[in-house]
C-alpha positions, 0 to 999 in steps of 0.5 A: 818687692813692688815699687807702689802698694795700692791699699783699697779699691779705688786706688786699684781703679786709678789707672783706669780713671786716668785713661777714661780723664785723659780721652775726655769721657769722664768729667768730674773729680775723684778725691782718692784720699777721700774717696768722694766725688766733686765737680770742678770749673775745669771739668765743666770746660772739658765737658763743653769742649768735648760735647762741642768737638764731638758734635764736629767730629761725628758731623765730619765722620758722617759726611765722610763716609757718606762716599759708601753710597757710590763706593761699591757696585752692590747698593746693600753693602753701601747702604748697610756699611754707611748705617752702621758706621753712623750707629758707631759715630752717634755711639761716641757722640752720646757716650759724652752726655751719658757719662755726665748724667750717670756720673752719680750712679757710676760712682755709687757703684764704685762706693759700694764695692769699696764698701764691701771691701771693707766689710769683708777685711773685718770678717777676715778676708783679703782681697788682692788690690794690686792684682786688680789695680795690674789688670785695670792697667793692662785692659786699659792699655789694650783698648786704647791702643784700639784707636792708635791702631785705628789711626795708624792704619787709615794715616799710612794707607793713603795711596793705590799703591797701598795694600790697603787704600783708606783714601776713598773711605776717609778722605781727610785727616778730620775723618780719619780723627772722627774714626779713631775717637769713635774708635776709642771711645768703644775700646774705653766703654768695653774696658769699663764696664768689663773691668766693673764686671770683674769687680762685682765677680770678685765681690761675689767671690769673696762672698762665697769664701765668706761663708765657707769661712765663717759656716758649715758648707761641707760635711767635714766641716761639720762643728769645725767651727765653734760659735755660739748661736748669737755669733753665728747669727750676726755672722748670717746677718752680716753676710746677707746685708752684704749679699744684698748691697752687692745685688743693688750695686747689680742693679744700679750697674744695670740702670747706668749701662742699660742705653750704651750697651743696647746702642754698642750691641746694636752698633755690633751687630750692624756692622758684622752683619754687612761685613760678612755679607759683603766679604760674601757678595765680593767673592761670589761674584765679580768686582771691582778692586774699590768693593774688595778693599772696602771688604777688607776694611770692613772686615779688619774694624768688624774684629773689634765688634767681634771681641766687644761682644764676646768680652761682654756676654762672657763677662755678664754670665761669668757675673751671673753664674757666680750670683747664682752660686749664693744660694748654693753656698747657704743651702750647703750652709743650712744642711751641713751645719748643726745650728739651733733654731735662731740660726736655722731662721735666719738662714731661712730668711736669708734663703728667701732673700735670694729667692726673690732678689737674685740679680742679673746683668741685663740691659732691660730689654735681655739678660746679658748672658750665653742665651743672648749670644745664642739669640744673636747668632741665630738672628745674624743668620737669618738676617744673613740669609735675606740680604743674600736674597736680595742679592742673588742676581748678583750671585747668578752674574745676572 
C-alpha cells in the first residue's frame, strides 16, 4: 500500500507544480484544498527577480556566444548556430512574461479538467489519480534533469585536454548558467504542456467509456441497458455538455500555448537544421579541431530539440485522434441502440454538435499533428539542400 493517496486532479498535478515554482516560471499560488488561485507579495518578488535575472542571463548568454562568429571556418555554421542559440535564450526570456499573462487561462484549463472529473465520478467512472500523479513526477524529474545535465556537461570540459572542450563557446560560469536556465526552461515547457495533453487524452478517454457505459455502442449490447427514455436523455445531455467543456478547455490550451510552441518549434528547427549541416560540412571537407568539436556540441544539445518535437506532435495527435473517435462512439450509439424518438433527437443534436465543434490541437498558424512532422521534414531538406549550396566550394576544397 502506498505511503500517500492522492484524491482529485489537482493533487495529481502537485509535484509538477512544485517543479515549475522552484525554477521561477510559475508565479501565482494554488490553494490545493481549495483548488483556487491567489497572488501573493512573495510571488509578485519572484516575478520581478526573475524577469531581472532573465534579462541578465540571456544579456550574458547572447554576448557569450557571439564567439560562433569567428569559431568555425564556415561563416554559415557560425551565423547559423549563434541565431538559434539566440531564439533558445529569447525563448527563456519570454516564457517568464507569458506564464504571467496566461496565468488565468493556464489555470481555467486545469479547473475544467478537475471539473470533468467529477462529472464523470457521478456517472460512475473512475479515474486513476495516482497514476497521473506517478507520471507527472517522473516527466518532471526527466526534463529537469535537462539542465543539470547541461550544467555538468559545459562545467567539467573546460580544457583542450577535454574530449569535449566548452571553454571557447562558454567562457564563464554566468554563460554557462544563461545555458542551463534556458536549458531548463525548454525541459519544464515540454514537461507541461505534454503532461496537460495527457490530461485532455484521459479525459476524452473516460468520455468515450462514458458512453460505451451509459449507451448502446455495439450489437450485443443492444437493451442490455434498461433505461427509460427520460434517463437516457439527460445521460446524452450530460455527456455532451461534458464533450463540449473538454472542446473549449482544447480551445483554451490553444489560446495560452499558441506563442511558445511556434517560438520553441522554430527554435527546433533552427537549430537541427545547422547542426546537421555542419556535422555534414565537418566531414566532407577538412577542418580544424574548434569546428569538429563545435560540431559535436551541436549535436549533443540538437538530441534535446529532437525529443521536444516528436514528444509534442505525438502528443498532439494522440489528442486529436482520440477528439475524433467522439463522434464514432455516438454514431455506434445512435445505430446499435433501440431508442424512441426523444432519444434519437438528442443524439441527433449531439451529432451536430461534433460536426461543427470537433477540436484540434494547433498553434494558429498549423494543427499539431503527424502532417506538420511531415511538412518539417520535407522543409528541413530542402532547407538542407540550399545551405549546401552555398557551401559547395567548400565541399570541392575549393
Amino acid at each position: 500500500m502506498r505511503w500517500f493517496k492522492v484524491h482529485n486532479y489537482f493533487e495529481s498535478l502537485r509535484p509538477l507544480y512544485l517543479a515549475i515554482k522552484l525554477l521561477h516560471f510559475h508565479f501565482e499560488t494554488i490553494d490545493f484544498s481549495t483548488q483556487t488561485l491567489h497572488r501573493t507579495l512573495t510571488d509578485q518578488f519572484r516575478f520581478v527577480f526573475t524577469l531581472l535575472l532573465d534579462c541578465y542571463l540571456v544579456y550574458k548568454g547572447i554576448q557569450s556566444t557571439s564567439t560562433y562568429f569567428y569559431l568555425t571556418d564556415s561563416n554559415i555554421v557560425n551565423v547559423g548556430c549563434f541565431s538559434a542559440f539566440i531564439l533558445v535564450f529569447l525563448f527563456s526570456l519570454f516564457m517568464a512574461p507569458k506564464y504571467r499573462l496566461r496565468t488565468q487561462g493556464m489555470f481555467e484549463i486545469l479547473a475544467n479538467i478537475a471539473e470533468l472529473d467529477g462529472q464523470l465520478r457521478s456517472l460512475g467512472l473512475h479515474i486513476d489519480h495516482q497514476r497521473h500523479h506517478f507520471i507527472s513526477t517522473v516527466s518532471a524529474g526527466l526534463w529537469m534533469t535537462m539542465g543539470l545535465f547541461v550544467l555538468i556537461i559545459t562545467g567539467t570540459n573546460r580544457t583542450n585536454e577535454d574530449w569535449l572542450d566548452l571553454s571557447e563557446m562558454f567562457p564563464d560560469w554566468i554563460s554557462i548558467l544563461a545555458m542551463c536556465r534556458s536549458a531548463t526552461s525548454l525541459g519544464i515547457f515540454t514537461c507541461y504542456i505534454t503532461m496537460t495533453l495527457y490530461s485532455l487524452k484521459t479525459g476524452f478517454d473516460q468520455l468515450h467509456q462514458a458512453i460505451a457505459k451509459h449507451l448502446n455502442t455495439t450489437p450485443q449490447a443492444i437493451n442490455r441497458i434498461p433505461r427509460t427514455s427520460r434517463q437516457t436523455c439527460q445521460v446524452v445531455q450530460r455527456i455532451a455538455s461534458l464533450h463540449d467543456l473538454l472542446s473549449d478547455t482544447v480551445e483554451l490550451f490553444n489560446e495560452c500555448y499558441y506563442t511558445q510552441v511556434v517560438h520553441a518549434l522554430t527554435a527546433a528547427f533552427n537549430f537541427t537544421i545547422f547542426s546537421i549541416f555542419s556535422v555534414i560540412h565537418s566531414n566532407a571537407g577538412q577542418t580544424d579541431e574548434v569546428t569538429l568539436r563545435v560540431t559535436w556540441v551541436n549535436a549533443m544539445f540538437d538530441g534535446f530539440f529532437v525529443v521536444y518535437t516528436l514528444q509534442l506532435i505525438v502528443a498532439a495527435s494522440i489528442v486529436n485522434e482520440t477528439c475524433k473517435r467522439s463522434s464514432v462512439m455516438i454514431h455506434k450509439a445512435a445505430a446499435y441502440g433501440r431508442y424512441d424518438r426523444r432519444v434519437v433527437k438528442e443524439l441527433g443534436t449531439f451529432s451536430y454538435q461534433l460536426y461543427h465543434h470537433t477540436p484540434k490541437v494547433s498553434c494558429r498558424l498549423f494543427d499539431l499533428d503527424w502532417t506538420l512532422l511531415y511538412t518539417m521534414a520535407g522543409s528541413f531538406a530542402t532547407y538542407l539542400v540550399v545551405l549546401l549550396q552555398f557551401d559547395l566550394a567548400n565541399l570541392n576544397g575549393i
